[in-house]
mmCIF file as Biopython writes it, N, C-alpha, C and O atoms, coordinates in Angstrom:
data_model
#
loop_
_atom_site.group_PDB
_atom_site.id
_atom_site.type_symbol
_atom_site.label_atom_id
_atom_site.label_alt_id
_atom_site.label_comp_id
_atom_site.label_asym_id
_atom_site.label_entity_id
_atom_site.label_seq_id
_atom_site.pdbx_PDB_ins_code
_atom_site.Cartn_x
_atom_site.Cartn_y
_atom_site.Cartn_z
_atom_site.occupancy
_atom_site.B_iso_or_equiv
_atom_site.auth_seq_id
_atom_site.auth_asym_id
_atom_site.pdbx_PDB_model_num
ATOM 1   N N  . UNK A ? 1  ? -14.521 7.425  123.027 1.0 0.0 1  A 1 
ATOM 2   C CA . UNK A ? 1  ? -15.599 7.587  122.058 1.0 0.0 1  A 1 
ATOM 3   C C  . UNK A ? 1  ? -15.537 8.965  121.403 1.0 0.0 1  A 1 
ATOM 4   O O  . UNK A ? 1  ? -15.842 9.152  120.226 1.0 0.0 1  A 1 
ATOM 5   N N  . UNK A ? 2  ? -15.122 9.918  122.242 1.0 0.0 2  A 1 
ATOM 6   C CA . UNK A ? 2  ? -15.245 11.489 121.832 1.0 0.0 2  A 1 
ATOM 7   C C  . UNK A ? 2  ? -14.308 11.510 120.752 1.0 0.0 2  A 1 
ATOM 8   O O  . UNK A ? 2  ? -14.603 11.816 119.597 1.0 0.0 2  A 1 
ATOM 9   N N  . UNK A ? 3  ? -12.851 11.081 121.268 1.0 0.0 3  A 1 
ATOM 10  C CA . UNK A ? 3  ? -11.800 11.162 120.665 1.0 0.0 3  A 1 
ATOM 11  C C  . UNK A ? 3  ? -11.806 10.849 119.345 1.0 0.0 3  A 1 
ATOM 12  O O  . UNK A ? 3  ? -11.333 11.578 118.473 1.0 0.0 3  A 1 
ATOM 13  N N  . UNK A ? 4  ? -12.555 9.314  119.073 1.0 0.0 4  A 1 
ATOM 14  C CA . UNK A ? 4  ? -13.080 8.838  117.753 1.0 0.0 4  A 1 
ATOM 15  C C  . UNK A ? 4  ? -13.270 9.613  117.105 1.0 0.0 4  A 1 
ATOM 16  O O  . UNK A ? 4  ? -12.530 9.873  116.157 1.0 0.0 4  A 1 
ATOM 17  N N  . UNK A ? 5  ? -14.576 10.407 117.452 1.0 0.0 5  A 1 
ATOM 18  C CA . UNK A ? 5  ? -15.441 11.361 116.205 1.0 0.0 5  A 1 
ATOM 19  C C  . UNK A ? 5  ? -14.935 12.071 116.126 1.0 0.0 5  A 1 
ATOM 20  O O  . UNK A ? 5  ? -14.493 12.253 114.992 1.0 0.0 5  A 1 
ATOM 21  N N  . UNK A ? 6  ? -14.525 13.140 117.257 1.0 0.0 6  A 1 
ATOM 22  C CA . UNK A ? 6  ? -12.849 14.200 116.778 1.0 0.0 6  A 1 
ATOM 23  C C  . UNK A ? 6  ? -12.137 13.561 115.494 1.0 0.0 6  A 1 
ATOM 24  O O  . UNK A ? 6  ? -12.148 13.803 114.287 1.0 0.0 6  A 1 
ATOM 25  N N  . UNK A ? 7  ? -11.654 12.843 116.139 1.0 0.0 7  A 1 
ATOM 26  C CA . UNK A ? 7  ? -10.499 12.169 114.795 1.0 0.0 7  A 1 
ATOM 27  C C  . UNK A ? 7  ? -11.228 12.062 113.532 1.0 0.0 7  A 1 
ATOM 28  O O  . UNK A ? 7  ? -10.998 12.975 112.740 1.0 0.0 7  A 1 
ATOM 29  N N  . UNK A ? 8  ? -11.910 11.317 113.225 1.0 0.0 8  A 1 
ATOM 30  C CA . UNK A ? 8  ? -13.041 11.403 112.258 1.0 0.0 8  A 1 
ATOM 31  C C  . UNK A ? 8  ? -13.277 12.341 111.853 1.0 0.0 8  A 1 
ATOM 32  O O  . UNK A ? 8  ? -13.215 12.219 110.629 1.0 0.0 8  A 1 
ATOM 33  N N  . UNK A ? 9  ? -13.611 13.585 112.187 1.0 0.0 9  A 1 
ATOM 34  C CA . UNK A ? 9  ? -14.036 14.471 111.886 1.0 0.0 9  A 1 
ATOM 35  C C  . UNK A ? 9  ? -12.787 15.410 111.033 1.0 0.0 9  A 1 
ATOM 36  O O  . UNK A ? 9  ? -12.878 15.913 109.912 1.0 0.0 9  A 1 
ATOM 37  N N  . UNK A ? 10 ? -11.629 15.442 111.980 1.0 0.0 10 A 1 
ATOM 38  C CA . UNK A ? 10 ? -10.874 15.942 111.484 1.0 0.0 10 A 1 
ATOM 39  C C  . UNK A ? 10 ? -9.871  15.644 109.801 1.0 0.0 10 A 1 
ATOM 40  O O  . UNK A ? 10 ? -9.375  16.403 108.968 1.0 0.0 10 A 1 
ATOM 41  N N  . UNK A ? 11 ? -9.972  13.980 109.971 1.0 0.0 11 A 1 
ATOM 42  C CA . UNK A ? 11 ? -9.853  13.729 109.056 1.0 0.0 11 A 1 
ATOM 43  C C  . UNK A ? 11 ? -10.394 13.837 107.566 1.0 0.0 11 A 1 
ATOM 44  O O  . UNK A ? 11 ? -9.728  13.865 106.531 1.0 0.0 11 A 1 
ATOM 45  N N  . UNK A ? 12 ? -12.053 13.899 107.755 1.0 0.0 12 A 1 
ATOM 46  C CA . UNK A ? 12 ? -12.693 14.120 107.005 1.0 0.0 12 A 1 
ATOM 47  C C  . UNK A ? 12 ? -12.740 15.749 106.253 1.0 0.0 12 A 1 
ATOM 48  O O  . UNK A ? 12 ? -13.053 16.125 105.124 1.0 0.0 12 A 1 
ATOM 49  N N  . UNK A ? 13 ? -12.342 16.346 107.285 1.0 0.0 13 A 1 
ATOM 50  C CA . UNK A ? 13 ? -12.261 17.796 107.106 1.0 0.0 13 A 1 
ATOM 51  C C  . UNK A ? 13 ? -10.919 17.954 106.360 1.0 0.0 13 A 1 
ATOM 52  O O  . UNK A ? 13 ? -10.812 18.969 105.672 1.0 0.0 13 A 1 
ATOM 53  N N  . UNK A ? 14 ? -9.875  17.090 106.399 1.0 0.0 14 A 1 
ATOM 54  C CA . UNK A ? 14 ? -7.976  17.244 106.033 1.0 0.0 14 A 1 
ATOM 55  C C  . UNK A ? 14 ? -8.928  16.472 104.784 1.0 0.0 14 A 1 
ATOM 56  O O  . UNK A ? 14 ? -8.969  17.260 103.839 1.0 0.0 14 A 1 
ATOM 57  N N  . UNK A ? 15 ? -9.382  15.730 104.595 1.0 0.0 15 A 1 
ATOM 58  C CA . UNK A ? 15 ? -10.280 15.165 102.820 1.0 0.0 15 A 1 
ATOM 59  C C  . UNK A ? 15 ? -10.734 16.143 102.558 1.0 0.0 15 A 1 
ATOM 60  O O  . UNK A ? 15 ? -9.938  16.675 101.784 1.0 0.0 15 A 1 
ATOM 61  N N  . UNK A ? 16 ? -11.539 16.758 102.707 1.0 0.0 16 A 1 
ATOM 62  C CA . UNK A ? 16 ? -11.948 18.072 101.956 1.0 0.0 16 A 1 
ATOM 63  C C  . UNK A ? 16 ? -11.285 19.168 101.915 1.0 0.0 16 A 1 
ATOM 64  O O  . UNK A ? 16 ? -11.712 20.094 101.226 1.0 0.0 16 A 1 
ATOM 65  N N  . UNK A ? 17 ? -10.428 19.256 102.444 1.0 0.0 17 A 1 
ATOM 66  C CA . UNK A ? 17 ? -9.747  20.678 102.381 1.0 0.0 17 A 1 
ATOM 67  C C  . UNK A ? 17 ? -8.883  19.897 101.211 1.0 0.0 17 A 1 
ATOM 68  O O  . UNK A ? 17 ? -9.252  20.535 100.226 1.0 0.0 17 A 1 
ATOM 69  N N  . UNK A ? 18 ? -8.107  19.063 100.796 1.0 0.0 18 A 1 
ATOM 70  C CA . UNK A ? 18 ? -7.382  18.484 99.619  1.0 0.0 18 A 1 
ATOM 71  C C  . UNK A ? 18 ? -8.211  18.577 98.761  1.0 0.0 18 A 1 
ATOM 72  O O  . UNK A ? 18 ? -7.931  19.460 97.949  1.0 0.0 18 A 1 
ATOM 73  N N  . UNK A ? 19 ? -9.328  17.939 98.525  1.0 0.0 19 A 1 
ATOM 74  C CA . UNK A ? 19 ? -10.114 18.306 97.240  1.0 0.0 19 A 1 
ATOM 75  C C  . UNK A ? 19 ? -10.271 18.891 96.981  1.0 0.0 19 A 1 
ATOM 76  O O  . UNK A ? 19 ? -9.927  18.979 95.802  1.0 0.0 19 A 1 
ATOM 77  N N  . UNK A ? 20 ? -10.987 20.168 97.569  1.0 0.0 20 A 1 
ATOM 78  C CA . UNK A ? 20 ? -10.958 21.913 97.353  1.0 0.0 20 A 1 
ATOM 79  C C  . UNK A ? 20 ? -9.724  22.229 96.603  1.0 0.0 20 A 1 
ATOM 80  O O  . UNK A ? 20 ? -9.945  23.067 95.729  1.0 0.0 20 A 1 
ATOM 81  N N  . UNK A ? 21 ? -8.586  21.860 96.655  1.0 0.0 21 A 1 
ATOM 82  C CA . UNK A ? 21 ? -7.429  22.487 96.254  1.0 0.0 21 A 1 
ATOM 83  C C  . UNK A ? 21 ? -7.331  21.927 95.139  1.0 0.0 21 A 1 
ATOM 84  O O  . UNK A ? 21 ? -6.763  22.469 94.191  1.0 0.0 21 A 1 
ATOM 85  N N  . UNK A ? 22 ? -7.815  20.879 95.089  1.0 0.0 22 A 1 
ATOM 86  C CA . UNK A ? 22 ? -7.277  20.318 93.282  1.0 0.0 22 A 1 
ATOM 87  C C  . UNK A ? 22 ? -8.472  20.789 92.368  1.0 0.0 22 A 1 
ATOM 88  O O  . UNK A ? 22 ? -8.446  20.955 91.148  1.0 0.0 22 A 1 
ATOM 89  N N  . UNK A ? 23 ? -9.555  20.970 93.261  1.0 0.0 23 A 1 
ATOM 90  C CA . UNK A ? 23 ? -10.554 21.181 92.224  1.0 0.0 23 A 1 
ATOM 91  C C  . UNK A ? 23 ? -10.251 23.104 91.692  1.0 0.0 23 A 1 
ATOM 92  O O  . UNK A ? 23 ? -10.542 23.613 90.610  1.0 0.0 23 A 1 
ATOM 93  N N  . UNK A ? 24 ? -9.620  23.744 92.858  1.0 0.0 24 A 1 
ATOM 94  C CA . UNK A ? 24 ? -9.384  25.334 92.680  1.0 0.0 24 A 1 
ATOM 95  C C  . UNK A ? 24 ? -8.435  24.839 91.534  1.0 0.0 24 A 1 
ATOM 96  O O  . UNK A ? 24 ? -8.909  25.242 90.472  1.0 0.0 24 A 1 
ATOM 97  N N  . UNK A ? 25 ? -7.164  24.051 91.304  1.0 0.0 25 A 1 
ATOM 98  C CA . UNK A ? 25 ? -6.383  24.196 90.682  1.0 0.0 25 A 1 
ATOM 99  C C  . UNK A ? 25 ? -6.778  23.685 89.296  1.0 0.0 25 A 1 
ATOM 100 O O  . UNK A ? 25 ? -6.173  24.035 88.284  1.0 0.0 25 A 1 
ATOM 101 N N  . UNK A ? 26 ? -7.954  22.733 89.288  1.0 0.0 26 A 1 
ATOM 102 C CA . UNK A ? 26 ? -7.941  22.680 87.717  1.0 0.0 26 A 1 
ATOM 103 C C  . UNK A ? 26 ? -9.185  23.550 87.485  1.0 0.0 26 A 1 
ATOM 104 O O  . UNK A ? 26 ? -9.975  23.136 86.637  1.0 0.0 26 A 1 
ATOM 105 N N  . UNK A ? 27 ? -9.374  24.319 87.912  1.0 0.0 27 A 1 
ATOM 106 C CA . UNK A ? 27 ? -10.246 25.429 87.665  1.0 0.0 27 A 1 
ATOM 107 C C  . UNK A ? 27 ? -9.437  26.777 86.568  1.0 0.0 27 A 1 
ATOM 108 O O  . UNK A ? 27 ? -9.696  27.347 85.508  1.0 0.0 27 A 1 
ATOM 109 N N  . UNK A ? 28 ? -8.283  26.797 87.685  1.0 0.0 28 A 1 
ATOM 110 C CA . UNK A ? 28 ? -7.044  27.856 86.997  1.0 0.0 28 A 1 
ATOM 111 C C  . UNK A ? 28 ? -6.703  27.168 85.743  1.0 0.0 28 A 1 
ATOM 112 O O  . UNK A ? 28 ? -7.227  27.483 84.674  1.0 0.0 28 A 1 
ATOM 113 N N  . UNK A ? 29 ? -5.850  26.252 85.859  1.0 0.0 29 A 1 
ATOM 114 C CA . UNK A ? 29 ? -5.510  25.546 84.842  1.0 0.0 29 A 1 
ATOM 115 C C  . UNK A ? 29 ? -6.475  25.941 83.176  1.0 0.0 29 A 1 
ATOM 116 O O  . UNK A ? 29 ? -6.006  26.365 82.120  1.0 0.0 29 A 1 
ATOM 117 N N  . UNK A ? 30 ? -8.122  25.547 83.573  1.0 0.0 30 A 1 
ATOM 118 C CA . UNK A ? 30 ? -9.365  25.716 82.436  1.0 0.0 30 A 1 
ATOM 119 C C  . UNK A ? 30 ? -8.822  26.820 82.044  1.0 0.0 30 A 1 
ATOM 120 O O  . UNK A ? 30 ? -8.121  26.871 81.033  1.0 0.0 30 A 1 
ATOM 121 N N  . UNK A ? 31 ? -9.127  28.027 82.935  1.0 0.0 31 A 1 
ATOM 122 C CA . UNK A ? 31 ? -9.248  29.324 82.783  1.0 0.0 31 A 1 
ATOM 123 C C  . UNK A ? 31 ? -8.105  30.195 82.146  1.0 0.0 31 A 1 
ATOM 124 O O  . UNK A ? 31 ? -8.248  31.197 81.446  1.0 0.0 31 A 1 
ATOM 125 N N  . UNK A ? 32 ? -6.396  29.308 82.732  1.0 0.0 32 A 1 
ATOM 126 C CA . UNK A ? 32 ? -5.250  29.250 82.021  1.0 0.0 32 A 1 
ATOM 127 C C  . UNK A ? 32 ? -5.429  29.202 80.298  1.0 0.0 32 A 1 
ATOM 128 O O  . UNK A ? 32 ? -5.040  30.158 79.628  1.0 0.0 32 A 1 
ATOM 129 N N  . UNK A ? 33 ? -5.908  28.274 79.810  1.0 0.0 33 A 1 
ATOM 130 C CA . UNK A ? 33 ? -5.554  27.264 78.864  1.0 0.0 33 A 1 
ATOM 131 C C  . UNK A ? 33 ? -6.808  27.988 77.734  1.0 0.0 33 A 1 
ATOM 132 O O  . UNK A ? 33 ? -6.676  28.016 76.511  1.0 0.0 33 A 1 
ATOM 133 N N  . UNK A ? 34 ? -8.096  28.576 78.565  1.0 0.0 34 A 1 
ATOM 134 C CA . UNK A ? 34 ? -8.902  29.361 77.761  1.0 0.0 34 A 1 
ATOM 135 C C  . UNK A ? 34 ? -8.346  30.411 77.170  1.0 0.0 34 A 1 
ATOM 136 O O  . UNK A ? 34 ? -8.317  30.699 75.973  1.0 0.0 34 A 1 
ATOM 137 N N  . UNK A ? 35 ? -7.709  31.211 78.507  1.0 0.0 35 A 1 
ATOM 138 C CA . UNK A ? 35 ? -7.423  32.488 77.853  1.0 0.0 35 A 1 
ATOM 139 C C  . UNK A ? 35 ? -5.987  32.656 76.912  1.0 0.0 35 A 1 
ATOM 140 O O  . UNK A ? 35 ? -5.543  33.587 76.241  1.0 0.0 35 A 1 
ATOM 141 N N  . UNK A ? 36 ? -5.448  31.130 77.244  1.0 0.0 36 A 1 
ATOM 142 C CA . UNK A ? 36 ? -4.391  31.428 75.813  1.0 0.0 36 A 1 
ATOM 143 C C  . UNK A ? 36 ? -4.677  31.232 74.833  1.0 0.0 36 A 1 
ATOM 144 O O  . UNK A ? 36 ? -3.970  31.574 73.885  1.0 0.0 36 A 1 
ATOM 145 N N  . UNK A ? 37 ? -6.130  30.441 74.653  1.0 0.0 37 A 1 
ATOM 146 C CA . UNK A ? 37 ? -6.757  30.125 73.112  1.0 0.0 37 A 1 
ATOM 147 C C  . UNK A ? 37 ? -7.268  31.405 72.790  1.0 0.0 37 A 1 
ATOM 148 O O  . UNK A ? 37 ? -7.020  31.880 71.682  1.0 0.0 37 A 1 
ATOM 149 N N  . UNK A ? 38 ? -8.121  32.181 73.823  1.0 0.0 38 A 1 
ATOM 150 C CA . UNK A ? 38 ? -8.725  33.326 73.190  1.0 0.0 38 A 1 
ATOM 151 C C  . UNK A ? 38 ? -7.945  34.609 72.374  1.0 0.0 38 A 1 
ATOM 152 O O  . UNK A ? 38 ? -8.344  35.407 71.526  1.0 0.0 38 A 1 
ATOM 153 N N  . UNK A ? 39 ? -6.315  34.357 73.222  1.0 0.0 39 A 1 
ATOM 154 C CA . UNK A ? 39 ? -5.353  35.277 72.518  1.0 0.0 39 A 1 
ATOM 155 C C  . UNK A ? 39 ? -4.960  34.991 71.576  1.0 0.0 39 A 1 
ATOM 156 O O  . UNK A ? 39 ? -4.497  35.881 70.863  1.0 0.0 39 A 1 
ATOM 157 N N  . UNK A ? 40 ? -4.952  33.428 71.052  1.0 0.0 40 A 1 
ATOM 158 C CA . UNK A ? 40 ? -4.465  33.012 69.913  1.0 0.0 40 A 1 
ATOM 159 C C  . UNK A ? 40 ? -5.198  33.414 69.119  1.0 0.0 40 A 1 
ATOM 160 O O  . UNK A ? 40 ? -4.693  34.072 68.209  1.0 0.0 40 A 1 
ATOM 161 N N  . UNK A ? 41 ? -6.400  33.242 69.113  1.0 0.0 41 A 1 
ATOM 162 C CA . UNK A ? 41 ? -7.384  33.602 68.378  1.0 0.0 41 A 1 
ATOM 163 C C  . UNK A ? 41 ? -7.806  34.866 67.414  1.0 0.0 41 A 1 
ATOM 164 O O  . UNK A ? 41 ? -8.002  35.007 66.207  1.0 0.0 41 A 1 
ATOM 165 N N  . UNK A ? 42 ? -7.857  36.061 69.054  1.0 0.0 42 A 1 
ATOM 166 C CA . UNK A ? 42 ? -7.663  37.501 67.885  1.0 0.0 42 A 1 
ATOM 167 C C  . UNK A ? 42 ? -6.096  37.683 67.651  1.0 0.0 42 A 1 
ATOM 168 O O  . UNK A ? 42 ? -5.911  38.627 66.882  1.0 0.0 42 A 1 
ATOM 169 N N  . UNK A ? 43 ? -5.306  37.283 67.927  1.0 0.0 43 A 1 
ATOM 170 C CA . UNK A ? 43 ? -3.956  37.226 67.337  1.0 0.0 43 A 1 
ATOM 171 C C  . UNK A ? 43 ? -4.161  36.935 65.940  1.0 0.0 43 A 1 
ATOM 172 O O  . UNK A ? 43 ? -3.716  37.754 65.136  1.0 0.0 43 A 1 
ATOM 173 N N  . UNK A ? 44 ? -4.700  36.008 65.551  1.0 0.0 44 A 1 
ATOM 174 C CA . UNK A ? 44 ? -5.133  35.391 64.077  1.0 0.0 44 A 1 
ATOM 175 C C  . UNK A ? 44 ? -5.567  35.717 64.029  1.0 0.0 44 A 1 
ATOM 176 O O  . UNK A ? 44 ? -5.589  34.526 64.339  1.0 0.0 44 A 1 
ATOM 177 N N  . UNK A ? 45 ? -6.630  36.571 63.898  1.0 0.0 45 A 1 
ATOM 178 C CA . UNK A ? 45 ? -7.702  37.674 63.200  1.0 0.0 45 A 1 
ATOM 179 C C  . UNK A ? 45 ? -7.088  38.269 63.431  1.0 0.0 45 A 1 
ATOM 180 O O  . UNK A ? 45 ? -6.231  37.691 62.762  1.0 0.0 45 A 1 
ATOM 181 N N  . UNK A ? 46 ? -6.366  39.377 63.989  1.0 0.0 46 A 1 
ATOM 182 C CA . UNK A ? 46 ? -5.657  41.007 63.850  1.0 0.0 46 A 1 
ATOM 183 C C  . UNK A ? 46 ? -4.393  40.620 63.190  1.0 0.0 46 A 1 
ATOM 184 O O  . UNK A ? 46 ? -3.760  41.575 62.741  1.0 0.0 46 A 1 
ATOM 185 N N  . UNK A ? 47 ? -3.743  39.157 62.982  1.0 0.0 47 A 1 
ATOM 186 C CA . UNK A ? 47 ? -2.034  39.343 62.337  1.0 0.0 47 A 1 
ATOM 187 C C  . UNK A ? 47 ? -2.448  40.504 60.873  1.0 0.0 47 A 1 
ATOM 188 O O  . UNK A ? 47 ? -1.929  41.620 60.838  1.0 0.0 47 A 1 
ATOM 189 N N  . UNK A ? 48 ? -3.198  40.143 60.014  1.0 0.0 48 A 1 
ATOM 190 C CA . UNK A ? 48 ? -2.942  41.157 58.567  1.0 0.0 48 A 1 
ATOM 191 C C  . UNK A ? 48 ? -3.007  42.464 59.370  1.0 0.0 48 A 1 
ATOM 192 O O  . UNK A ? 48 ? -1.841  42.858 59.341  1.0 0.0 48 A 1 
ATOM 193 N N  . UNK A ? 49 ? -3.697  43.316 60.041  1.0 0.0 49 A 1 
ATOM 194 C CA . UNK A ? 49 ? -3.557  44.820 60.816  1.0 0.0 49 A 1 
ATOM 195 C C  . UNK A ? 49 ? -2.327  44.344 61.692  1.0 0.0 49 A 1 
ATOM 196 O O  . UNK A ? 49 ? -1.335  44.739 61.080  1.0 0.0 49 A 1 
ATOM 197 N N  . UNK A ? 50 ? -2.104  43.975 62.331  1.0 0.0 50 A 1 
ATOM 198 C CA . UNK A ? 50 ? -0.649  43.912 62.860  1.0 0.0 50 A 1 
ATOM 199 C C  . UNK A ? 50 ? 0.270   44.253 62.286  1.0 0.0 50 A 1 
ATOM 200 O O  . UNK A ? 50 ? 0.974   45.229 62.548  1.0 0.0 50 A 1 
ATOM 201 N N  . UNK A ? 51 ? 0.454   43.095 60.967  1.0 0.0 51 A 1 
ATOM 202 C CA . UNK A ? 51 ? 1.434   42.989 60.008  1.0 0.0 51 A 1 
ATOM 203 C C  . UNK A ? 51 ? 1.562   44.438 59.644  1.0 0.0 51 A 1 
ATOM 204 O O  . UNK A ? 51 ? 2.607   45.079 59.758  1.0 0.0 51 A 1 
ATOM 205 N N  . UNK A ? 52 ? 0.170   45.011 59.098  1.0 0.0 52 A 1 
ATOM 206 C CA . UNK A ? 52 ? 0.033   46.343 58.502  1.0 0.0 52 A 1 
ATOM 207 C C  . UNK A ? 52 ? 0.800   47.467 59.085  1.0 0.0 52 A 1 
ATOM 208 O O  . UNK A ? 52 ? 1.762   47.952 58.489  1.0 0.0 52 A 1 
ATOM 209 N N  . UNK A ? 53 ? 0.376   47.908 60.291  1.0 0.0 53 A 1 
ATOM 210 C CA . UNK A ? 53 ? 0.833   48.541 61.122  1.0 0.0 53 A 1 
ATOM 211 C C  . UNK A ? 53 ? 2.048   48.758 61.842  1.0 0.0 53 A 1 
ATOM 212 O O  . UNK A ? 53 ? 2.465   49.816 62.314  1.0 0.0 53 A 1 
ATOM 213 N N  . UNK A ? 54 ? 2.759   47.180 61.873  1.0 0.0 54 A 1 
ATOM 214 C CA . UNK A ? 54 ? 3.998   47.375 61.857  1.0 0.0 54 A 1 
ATOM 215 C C  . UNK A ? 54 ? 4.588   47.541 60.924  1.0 0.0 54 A 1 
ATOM 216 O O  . UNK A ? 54 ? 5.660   48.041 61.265  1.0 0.0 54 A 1 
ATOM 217 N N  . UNK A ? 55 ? 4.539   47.407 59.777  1.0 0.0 55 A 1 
ATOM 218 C CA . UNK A ? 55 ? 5.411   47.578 58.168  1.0 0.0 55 A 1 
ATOM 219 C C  . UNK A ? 55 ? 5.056   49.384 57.748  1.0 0.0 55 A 1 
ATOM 220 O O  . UNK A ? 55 ? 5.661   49.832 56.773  1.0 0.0 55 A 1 
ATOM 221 N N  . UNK A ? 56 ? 4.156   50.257 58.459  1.0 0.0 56 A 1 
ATOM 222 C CA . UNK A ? 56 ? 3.667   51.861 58.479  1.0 0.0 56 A 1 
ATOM 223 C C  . UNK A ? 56 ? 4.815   52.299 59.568  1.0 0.0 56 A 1 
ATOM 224 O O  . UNK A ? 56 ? 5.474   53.339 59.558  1.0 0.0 56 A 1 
ATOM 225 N N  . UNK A ? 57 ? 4.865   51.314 60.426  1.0 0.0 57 A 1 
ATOM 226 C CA . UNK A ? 57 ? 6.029   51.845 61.741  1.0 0.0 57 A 1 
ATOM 227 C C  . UNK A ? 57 ? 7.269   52.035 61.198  1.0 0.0 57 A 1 
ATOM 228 O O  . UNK A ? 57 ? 7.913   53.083 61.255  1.0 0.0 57 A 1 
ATOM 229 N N  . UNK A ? 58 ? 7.768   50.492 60.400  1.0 0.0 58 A 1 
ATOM 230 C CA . UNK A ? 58 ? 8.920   50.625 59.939  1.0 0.0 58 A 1 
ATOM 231 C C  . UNK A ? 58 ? 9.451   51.489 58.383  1.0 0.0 58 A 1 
ATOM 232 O O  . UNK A ? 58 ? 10.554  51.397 57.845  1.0 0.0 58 A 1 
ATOM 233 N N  . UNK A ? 59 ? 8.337   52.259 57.962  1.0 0.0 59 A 1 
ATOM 234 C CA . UNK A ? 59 ? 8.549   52.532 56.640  1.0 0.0 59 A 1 
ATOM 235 C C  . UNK A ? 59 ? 8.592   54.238 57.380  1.0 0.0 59 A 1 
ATOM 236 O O  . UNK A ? 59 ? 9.115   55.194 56.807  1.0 0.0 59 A 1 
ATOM 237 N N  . UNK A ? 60 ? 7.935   54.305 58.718  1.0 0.0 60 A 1 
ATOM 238 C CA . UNK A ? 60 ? 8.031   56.004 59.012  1.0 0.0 60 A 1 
ATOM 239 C C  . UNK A ? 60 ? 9.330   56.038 59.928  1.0 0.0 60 A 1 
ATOM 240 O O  . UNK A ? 60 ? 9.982   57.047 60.195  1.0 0.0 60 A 1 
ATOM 241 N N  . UNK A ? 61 ? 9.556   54.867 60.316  1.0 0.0 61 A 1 
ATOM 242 C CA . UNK A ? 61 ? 10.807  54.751 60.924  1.0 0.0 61 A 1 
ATOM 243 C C  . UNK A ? 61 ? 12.389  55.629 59.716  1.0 0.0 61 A 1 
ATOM 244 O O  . UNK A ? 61 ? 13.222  56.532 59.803  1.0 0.0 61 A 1 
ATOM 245 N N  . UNK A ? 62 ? 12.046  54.828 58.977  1.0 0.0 62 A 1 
ATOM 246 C CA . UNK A ? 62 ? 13.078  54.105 58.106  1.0 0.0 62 A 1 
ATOM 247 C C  . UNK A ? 62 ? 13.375  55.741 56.774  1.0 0.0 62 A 1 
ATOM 248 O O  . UNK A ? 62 ? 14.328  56.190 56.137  1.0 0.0 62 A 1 
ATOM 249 N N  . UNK A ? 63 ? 11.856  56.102 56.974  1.0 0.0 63 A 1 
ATOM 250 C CA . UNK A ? 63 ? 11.914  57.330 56.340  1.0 0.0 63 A 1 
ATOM 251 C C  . UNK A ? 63 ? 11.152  57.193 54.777  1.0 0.0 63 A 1 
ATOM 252 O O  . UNK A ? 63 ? 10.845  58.159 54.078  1.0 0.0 63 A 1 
ATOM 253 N N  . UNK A ? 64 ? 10.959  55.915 54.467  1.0 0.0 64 A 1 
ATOM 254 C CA . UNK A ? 64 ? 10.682  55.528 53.139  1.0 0.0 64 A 1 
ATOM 255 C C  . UNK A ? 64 ? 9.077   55.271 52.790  1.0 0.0 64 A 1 
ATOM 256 O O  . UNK A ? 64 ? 8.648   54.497 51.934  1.0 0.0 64 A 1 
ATOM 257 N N  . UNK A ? 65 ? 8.572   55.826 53.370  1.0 0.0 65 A 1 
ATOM 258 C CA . UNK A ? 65 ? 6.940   56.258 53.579  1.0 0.0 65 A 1 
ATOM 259 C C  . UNK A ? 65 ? 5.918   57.238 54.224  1.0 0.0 65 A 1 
ATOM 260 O O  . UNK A ? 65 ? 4.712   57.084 54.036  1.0 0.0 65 A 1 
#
């Protein structure tokens, strides 16, 4: 009888410890997938100052500004 609910128990516990892990992993995944949108994002708002700033680099580089 003991053995039962042991087992039981343990099993139930090897079920939750698996779910925990998929739920941690699509947690990362969200948090992944956010923060490459958020870079895309001011990436596209800062490309014209980007652009800018690198074409000031290459013109003090280059000598021709």
């Amino acid at each position: 009888m003991l053995d039962a609910l042991w087992f039981r128990l343990l099993d139930a516990a090897e079920r939750i410890r698996r779910e925990e892990r998929g739920d941690g992993l699509v947690n990362w995944v969200v948090l992944a997938v956010g923060l490459a949108a958020a870079a895309a994002a001011v990436v596209t708002l800062l490309r014209p100052a980007i652009q800018e700033g690198g074409q000031k680099i290459v013109n003090f580089i280059s000598g021709s500004g």
